[in-house]
C-alpha positions in Angstrom: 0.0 0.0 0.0 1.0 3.5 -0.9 1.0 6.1 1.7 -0.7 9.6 1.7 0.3 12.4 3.7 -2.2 13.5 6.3 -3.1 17.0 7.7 -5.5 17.6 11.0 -5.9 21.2 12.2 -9.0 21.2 14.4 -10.3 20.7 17.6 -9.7 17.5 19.9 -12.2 16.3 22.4 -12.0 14.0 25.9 -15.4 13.1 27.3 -17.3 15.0 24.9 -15.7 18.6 26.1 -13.2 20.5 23.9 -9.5 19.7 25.3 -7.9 21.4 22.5 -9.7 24.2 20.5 -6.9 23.9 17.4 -4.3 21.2 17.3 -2.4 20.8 13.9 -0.5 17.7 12.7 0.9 15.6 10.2 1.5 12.1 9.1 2.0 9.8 6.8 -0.8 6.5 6.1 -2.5 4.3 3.3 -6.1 5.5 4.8 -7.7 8.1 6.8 -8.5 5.7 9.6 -5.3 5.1 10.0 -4.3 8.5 10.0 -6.4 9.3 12.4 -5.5 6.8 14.5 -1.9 7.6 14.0 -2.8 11.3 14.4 -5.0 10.9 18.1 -1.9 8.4 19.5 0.5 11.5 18.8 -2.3 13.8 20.4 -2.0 11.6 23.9 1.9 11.4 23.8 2.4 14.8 23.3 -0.3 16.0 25.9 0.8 13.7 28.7 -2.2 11.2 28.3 -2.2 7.9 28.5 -2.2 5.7 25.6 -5.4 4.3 26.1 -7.3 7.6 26.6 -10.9 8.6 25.1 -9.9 11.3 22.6 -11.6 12.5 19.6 -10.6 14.2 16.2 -13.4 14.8 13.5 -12.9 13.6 10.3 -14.3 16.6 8.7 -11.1 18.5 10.1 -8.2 15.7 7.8 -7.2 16.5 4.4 -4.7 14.5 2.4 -2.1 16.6 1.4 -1.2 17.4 -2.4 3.3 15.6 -3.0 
């Protein structure tokens, strides 16, 4: 499988309250489900959460970057 570049700049949410009103990052999957995936587990490490925290990141907020 080929990967895409990924781009999320929007909000993040934990137990259905805003925790971040704008977080922006990057990376690099085959699918948008596994972008975000990729996307919320870098969320958690950089925040201090644990791995196995309730987060949330709307896919209306992704975009696959143009190479």
């Amino acid at each position: 499988m080929n990967n895409k570049i990924w781009h999320y700049r929007g909000p993040v949410y934990r137990f259905e309250h805003i925790h971040s009103y704008i977080w922006e990052g990057y990376t690099t999957a085959p699918t948008m489900g596994k972008a975000l995936s990729n996307l919320a587990s870098r969320y958690k490490k950089e925040n201090g959460l644990e791995q196995t925290a309730q987060i949330v990141l709307e896919n209306m907020f992704i975009h696959e970057e143009e190479l």
